[in-house]
C-alpha positions as CSV (number, residue, x, y, z in Angstrom):
1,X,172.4,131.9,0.2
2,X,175.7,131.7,1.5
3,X,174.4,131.7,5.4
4,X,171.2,128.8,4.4
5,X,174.1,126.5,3.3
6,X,176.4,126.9,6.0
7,X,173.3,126.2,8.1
8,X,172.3,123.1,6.1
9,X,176.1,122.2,6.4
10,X,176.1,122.3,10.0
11,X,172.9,120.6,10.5
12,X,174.0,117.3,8.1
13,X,177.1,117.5,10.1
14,X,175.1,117.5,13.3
15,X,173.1,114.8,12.0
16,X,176.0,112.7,11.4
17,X,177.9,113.2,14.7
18,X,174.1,111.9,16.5
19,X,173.8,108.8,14.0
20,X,177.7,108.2,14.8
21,X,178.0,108.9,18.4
22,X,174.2,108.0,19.1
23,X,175.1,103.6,19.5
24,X,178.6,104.2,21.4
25,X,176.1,106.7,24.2
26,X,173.8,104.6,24.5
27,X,176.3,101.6,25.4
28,X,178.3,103.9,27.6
29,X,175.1,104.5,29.5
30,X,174.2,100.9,29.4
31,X,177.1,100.0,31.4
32,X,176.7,102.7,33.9
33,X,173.0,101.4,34.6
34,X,171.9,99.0,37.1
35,X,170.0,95.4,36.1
36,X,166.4,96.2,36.7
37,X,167.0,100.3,35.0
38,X,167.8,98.7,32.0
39,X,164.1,96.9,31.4
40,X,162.5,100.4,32.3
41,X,159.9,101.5,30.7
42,X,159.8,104.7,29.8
43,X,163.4,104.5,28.4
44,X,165.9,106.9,30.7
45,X,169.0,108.1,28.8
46,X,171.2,108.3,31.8
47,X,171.0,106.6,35.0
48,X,168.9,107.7,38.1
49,X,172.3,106.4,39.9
50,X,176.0,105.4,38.4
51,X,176.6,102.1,38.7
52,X,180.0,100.0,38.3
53,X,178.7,97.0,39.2
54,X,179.2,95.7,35.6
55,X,182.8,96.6,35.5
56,X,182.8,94.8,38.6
57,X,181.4,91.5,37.6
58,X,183.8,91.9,34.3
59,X,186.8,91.9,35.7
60,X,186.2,89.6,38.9
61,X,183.6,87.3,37.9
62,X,184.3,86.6,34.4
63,X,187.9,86.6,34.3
64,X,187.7,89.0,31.1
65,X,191.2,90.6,32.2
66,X,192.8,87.0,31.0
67,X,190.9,87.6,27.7
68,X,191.8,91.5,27.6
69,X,195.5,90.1,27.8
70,X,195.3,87.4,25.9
71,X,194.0,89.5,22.8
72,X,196.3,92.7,23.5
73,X,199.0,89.7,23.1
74,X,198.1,88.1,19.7
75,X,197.3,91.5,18.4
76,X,200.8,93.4,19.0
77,X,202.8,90.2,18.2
78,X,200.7,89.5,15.0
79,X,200.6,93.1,13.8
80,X,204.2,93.7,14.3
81,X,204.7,90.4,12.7
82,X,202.5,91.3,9.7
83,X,203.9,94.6,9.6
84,X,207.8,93.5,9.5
85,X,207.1,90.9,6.6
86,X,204.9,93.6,4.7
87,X,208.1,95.6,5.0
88,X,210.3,93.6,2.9
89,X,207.5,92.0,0.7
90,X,206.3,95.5,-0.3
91,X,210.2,97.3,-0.9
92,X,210.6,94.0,-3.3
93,X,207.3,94.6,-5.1
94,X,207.8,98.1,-5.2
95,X,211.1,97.4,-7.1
96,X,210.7,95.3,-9.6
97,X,211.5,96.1,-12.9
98,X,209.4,93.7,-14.7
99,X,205.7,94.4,-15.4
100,X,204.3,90.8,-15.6
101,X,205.5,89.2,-12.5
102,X,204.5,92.2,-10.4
103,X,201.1,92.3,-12.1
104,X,200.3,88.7,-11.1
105,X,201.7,89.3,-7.5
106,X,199.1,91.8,-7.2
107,X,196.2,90.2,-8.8
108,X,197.3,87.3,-5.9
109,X,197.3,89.3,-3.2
110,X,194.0,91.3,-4.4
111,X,192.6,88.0,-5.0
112,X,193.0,86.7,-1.2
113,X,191.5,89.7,-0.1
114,X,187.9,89.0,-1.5
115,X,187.8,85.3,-0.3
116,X,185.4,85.3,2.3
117,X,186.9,83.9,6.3
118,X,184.6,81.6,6.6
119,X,185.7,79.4,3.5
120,X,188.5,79.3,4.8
121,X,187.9,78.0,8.5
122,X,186.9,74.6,7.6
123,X,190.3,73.4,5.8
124,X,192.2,75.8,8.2
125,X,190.6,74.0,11.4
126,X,191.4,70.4,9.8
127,X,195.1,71.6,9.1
128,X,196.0,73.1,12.1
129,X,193.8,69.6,14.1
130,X,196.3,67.4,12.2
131,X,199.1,68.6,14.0
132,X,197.6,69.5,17.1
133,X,197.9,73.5,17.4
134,X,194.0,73.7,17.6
135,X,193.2,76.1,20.9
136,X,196.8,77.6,20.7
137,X,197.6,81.5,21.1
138,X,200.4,80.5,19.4
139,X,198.7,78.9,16.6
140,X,196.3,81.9,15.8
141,X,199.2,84.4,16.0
142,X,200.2,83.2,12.9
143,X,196.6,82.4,11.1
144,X,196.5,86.1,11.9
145,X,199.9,87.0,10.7
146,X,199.4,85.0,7.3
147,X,195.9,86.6,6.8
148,X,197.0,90.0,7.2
149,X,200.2,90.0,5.3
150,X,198.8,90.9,1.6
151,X,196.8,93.8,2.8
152,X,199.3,95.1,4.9
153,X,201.5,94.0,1.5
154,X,199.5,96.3,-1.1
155,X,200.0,99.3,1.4
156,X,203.2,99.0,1.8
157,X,204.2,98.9,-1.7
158,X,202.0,102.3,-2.2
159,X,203.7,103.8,0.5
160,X,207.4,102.8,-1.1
161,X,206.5,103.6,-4.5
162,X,206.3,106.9,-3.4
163,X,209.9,107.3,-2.2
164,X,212.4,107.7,-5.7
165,X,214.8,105.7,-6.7
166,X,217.2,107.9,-7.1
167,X,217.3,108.5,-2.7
168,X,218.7,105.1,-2.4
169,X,220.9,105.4,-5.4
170,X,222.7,107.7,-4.0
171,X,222.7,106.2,-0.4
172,X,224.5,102.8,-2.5
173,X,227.0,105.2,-4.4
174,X,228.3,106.6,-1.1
175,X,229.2,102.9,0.4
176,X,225.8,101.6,1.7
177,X,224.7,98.1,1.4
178,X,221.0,97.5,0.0
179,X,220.2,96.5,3.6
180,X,221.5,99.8,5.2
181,X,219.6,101.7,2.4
182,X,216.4,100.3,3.1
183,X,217.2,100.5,7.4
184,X,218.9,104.4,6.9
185,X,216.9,105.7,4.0
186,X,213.9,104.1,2.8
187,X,212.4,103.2,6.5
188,X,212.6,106.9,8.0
189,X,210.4,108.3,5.1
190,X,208.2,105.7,5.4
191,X,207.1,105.9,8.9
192,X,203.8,107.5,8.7
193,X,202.3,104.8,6.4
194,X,204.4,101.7,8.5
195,X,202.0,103.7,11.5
196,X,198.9,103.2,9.8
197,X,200.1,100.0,8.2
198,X,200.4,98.7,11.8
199,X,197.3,100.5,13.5
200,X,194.8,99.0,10.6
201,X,196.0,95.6,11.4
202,X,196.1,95.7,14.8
203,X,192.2,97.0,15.2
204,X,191.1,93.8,12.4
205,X,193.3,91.2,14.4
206,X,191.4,92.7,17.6
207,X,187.8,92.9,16.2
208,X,188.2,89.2,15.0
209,X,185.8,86.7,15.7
210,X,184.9,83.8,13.6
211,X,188.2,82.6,13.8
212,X,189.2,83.0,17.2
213,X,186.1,81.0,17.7
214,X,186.6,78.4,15.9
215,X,190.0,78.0,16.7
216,X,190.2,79.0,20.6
217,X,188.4,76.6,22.8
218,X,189.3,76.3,26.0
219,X,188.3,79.3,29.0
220,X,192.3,80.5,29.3
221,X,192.7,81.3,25.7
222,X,189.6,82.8,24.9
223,X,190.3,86.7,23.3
224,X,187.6,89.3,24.1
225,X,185.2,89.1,21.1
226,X,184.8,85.5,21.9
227,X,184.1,86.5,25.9
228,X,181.9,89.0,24.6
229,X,179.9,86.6,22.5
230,X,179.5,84.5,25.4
231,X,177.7,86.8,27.0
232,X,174.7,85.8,24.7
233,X,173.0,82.7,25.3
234,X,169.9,81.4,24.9
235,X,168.8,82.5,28.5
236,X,169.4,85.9,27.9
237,X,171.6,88.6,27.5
238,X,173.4,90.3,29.9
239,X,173.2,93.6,28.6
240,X,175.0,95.6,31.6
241,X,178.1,93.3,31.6
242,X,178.0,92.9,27.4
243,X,177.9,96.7,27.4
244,X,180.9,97.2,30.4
245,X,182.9,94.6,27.7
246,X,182.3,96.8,24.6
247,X,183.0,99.4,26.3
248,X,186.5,98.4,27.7
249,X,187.0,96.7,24.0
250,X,186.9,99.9,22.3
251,X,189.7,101.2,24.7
252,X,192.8,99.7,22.9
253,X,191.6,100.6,19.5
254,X,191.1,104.0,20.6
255,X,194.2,104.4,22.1
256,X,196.0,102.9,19.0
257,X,194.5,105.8,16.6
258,X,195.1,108.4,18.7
259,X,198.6,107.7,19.8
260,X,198.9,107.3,15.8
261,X,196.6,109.6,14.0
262,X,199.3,112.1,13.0
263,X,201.1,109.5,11.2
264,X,198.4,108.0,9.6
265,X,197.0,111.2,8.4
266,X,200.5,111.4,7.4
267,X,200.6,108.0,5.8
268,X,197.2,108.1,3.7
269,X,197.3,111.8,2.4
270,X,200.9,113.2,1.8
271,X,203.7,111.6,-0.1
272,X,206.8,110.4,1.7
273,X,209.3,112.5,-0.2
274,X,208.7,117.0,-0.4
275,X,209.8,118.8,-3.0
């Protein structure tokens, strides 16, 4: 019995990895093939001949390293912005006293977070029109900040709540300021959840679209999910170069978690204080 559902668990698992892994292959393979082996007929699930011709045409063509740079820019700047006033806006939520005010914060913030985007992109793009930071890096950087802020907010505040009182107590009794104790004490045990904090921002701000179309128009300032949905048009799809762009997308956000996946494991599972 024991053996039939270790073999049933292994097979689901198996199952899973192919359903999971299966779209990410077949893109892979896509951007390795040539323009006419894509059409074939019957389908071939790896190339007759590796091709880079589509990472060619990205990168010298298309100009998609401006775009790569451009969103690499707006999503470090805006995550680390997000992240530094989560800090702060979380400790203070975390250490309130009273009930009632806390409670409404958080019902706010909660709130924001079901609000569809795309409500919001009509009296956003009017705002930001009126005083001219329409097709601005600049501007977006901080439509991003400002929309990540209560998510990154309501982890935060988990993440402090977990650390006791008493640590920076004690930290104030022996001659620290309230500042020092949150830089010295509170920070350090909190790194693991400011590292997923930071990571889940950064691969959101990264992924966004509807935005970054709406508010980015000009060729310079485009960010890559806008390049990438310029690949489709009503002539076609470029399947070989759209792939060779997903592909090179994905590498940031991969990098991200795996630089950080200790920490976030950290972050999400454990508590920041041992007994």
């Amino acid at each position: 019995m024991k053996l039939l559902l270790r073999t049933l668990k292994v097979l689901l698992l198996g199952l899973f990895l192919v359903v999971a892994l299966g779209p990410l292959y077949w893109v892979i393979v896509t951007s390795l093939k040539g323009g006419q082996e894509i059409y074939t007929f019957p389908i071939r699930y790896w190339p007759s001949e590796v091709t880079f011709e589509n990472y060619k045409y990205l990168f010298r063509i298309s100009d998609f390293s401006i775009y790569f740079k451009n969103s690499l820019l707006i999503s470090l700047l805006a995550s680390a912005g997000a992240l530094l006033i989560s800090v702060f806006s979380g400790y203070a939520l975390s250490r309130i006293r009273s009930r009632r005010p806390k409670l409404i914060l958080l019902l706010g913030m909660y709130f924001t977070q079901i609000i569809p985007t795309y409500m919001l992109m009509s009296p956003l793009f009017i705002s930001l029109a009126k005083i001219g930071m329409t097709d601005s890096l600049i501007a977006i950087t901080f439509v991003y900040v400002s929309m990540m802020i209560a998510f990154s907010t309501i982890m935060a505040k988990s993440f402090f709540d977990r650390i006791p009182v008493a640590l920076e107590e004690v930290a104030m009794t022996d001659g620290c300021t309230r500042t020092q104790t949150i830089v010295k004490v509170v920070l350090p045990l909190t790194l693991p959840g400011l590292a997923a904090i930071f990571s889940f921002a950064f691969v959101n701000i990264w992924n966004e679209l509807f935005l970054a179309v709406m508010l980015l128009s000009s060729n310079h300032n485009m960010t890559v999910p806008v390049a990438l949905n310029s690949f489709i048009s009503k002539a076609g799809v470029n399947w070989g170069v759209l792939s060779a762009g997903i592909v090179v997308a994905l590498l940031p956000t991969m990098l991200v978690f795996a630089f950080a996946q200790r920490y976030i494991i950290m972050g999400l599972t454990e508590g920041a204080v041992k007994g």
